[in-house]
C-alpha positions as CSV (number, residue, x, y, z in Angstrom):
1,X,43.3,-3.9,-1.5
2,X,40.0,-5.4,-1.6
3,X,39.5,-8.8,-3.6
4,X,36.1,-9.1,-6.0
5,X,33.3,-10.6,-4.8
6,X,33.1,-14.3,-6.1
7,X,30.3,-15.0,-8.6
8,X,27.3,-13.7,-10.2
9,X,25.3,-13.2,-6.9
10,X,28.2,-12.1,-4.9
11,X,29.0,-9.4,-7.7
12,X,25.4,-8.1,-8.1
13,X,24.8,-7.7,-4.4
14,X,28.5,-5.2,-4.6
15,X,26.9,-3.5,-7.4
16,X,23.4,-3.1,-5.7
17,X,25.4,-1.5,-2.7
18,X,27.1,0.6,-4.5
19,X,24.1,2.1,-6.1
20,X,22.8,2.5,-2.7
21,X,26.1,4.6,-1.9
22,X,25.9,6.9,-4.4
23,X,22.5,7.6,-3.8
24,X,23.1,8.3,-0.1
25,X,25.2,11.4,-1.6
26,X,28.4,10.6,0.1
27,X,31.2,12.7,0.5
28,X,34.4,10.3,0.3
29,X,35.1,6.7,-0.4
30,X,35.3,5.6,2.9
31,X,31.5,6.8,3.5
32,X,30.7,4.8,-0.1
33,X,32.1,1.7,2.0
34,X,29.7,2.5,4.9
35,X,26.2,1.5,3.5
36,X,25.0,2.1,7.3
37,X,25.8,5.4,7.1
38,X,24.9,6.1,3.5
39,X,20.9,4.9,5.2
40,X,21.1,6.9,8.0
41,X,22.1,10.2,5.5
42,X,19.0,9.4,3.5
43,X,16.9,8.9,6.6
44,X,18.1,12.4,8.1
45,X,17.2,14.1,4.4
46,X,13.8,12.3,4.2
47,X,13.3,13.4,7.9
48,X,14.0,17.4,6.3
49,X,11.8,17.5,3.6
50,X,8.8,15.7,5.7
51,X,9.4,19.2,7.3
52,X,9.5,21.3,4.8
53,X,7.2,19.5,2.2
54,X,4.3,17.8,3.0
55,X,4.2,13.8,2.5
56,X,1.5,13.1,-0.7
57,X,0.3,9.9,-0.8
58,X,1.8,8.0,-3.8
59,X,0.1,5.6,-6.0
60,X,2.8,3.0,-7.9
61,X,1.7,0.3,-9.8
62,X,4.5,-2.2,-10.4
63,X,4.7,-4.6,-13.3
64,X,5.8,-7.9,-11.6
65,X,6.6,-9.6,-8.5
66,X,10.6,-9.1,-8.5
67,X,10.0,-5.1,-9.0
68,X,7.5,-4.9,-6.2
69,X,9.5,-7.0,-3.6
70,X,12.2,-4.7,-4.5
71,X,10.6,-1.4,-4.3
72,X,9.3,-1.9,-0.9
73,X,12.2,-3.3,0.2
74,X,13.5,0.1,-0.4
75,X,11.0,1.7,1.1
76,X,11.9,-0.1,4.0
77,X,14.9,0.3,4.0
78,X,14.5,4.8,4.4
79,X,11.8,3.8,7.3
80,X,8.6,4.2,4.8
81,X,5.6,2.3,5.5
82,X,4.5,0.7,1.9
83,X,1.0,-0.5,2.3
84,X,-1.7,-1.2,-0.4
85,X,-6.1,-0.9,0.5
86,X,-8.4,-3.2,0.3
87,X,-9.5,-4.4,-2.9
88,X,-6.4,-3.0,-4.7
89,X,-4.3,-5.2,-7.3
90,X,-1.0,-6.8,-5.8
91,X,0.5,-5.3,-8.1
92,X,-0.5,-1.6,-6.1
93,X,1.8,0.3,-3.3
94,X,1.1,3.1,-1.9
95,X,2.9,5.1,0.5
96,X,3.1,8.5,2.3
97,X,6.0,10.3,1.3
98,X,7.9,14.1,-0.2
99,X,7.4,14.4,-4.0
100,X,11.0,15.8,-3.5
101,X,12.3,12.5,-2.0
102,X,10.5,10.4,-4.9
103,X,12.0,12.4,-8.0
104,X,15.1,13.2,-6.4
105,X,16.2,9.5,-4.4
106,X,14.0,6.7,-4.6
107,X,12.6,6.0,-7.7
108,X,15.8,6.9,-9.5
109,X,17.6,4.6,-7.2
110,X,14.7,1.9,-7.4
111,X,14.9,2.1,-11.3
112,X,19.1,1.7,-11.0
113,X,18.6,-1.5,-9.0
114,X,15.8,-2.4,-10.7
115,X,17.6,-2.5,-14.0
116,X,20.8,-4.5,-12.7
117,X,18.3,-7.2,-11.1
118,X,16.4,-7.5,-14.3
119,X,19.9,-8.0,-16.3
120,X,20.7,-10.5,-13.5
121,X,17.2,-12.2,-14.0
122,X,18.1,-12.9,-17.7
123,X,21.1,-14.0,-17.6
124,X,20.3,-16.8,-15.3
125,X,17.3,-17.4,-16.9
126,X,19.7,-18.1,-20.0
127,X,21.9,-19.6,-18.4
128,X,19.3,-22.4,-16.6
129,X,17.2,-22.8,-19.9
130,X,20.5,-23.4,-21.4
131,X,22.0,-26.1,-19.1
132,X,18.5,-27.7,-18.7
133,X,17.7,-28.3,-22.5
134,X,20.8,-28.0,-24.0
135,X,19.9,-25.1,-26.7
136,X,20.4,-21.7,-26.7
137,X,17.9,-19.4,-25.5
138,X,16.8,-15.8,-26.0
139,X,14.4,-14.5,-28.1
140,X,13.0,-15.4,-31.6
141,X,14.8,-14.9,-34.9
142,X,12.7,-11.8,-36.1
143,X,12.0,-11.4,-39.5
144,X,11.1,-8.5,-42.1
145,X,8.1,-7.3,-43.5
146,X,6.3,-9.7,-46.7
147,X,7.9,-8.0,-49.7
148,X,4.7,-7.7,-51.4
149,X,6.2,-9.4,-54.5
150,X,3.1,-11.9,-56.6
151,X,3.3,-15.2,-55.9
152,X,1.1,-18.3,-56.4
153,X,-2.1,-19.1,-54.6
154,X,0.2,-22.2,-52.7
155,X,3.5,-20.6,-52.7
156,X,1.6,-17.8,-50.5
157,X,0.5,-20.0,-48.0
158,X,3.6,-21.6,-47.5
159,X,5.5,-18.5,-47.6
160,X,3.5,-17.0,-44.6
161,X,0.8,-19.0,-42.3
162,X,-2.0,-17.3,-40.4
163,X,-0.7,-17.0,-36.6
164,X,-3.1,-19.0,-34.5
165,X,-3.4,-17.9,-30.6
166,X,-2.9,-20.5,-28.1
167,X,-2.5,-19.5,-24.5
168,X,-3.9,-22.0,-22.0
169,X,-4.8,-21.7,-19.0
170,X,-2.2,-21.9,-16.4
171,X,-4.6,-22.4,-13.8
């Protein structure tokens, strides 16, 4: 029998690769075990539809740094060459590949591991924030709508303030 991975990392690389497994389509258990041969099956179907359906050149704009690094990590991982043009945002990849192969394997399977990183990512985030200033974080309290009832000209403005917009520069 096979003893859990230790800690949070440990856990959400198992869970990553077994994700990976199931999107490899395989047959048994022992195959679910054997992420090398879960890649080569998705290799060998991307390999069948490049010959029965034309590559299209794909366009995906990705949000953040984490998501990207992630996507074309997978699409290195199935042999595809992510690359982005001159001039385009970071934030662009573009790649060569079956619309069949897209819907049916790899952005499922990037939006699967996608989500468990992103619920890793905030729960460390947490969890440093926490340890580091000692309250809890998360997001704000949020708060209904103004009731609309009549109050006085003070009691209004201590009730609700105007929001004021501060963003500095980071830069």
């Amino acid at each position: 029998m096979q003893t859990p991975p230790q800690g949070p990392e440990a856990q959400l690389v198992a869970k990553l690769q077994r994700i990976e497994a199931l999107y490899a389509r395989a047959g048994s258990d022992g195959e679910r075990v054997a992420a090398g041969r879960a890649r080569e099956r998705i290799e060998a179907r991307l390999a069948e539809l490049a010959t029965q359906e034309p590559p299209v050149e794909f366009r995906f704009s990705l949000s953040d740094q984490w998501t990207r690094h992630l996507f074309v990590a997978l699409m290195r991982r199935y042999g595809i060459q992510p690359y982005r043009y001159s001039r385009q945002r970071r934030t662009t990849v573009m790649a060569r590949i079956s619309c069949s192969f897209v819907n049916d394997t790899l952005w499922p399977e990037f939006l699967e591991l996608q989500a468990s990183l992103a619920a890793y990512f905030d729960a460390l985030t947490d969890r440093v924030i926490e340890q580091a200033l000692e309250v809890k974080a998360g997001e704000a309290e949020e708060r209904g709508e103004e009731t609309g009832k009549e109050t006085s000209g003070t009691e209004a403005k201590q009730a609700r303030l105007e929001p004021v917009e501060h963003q500095p520069s980071l830069l």
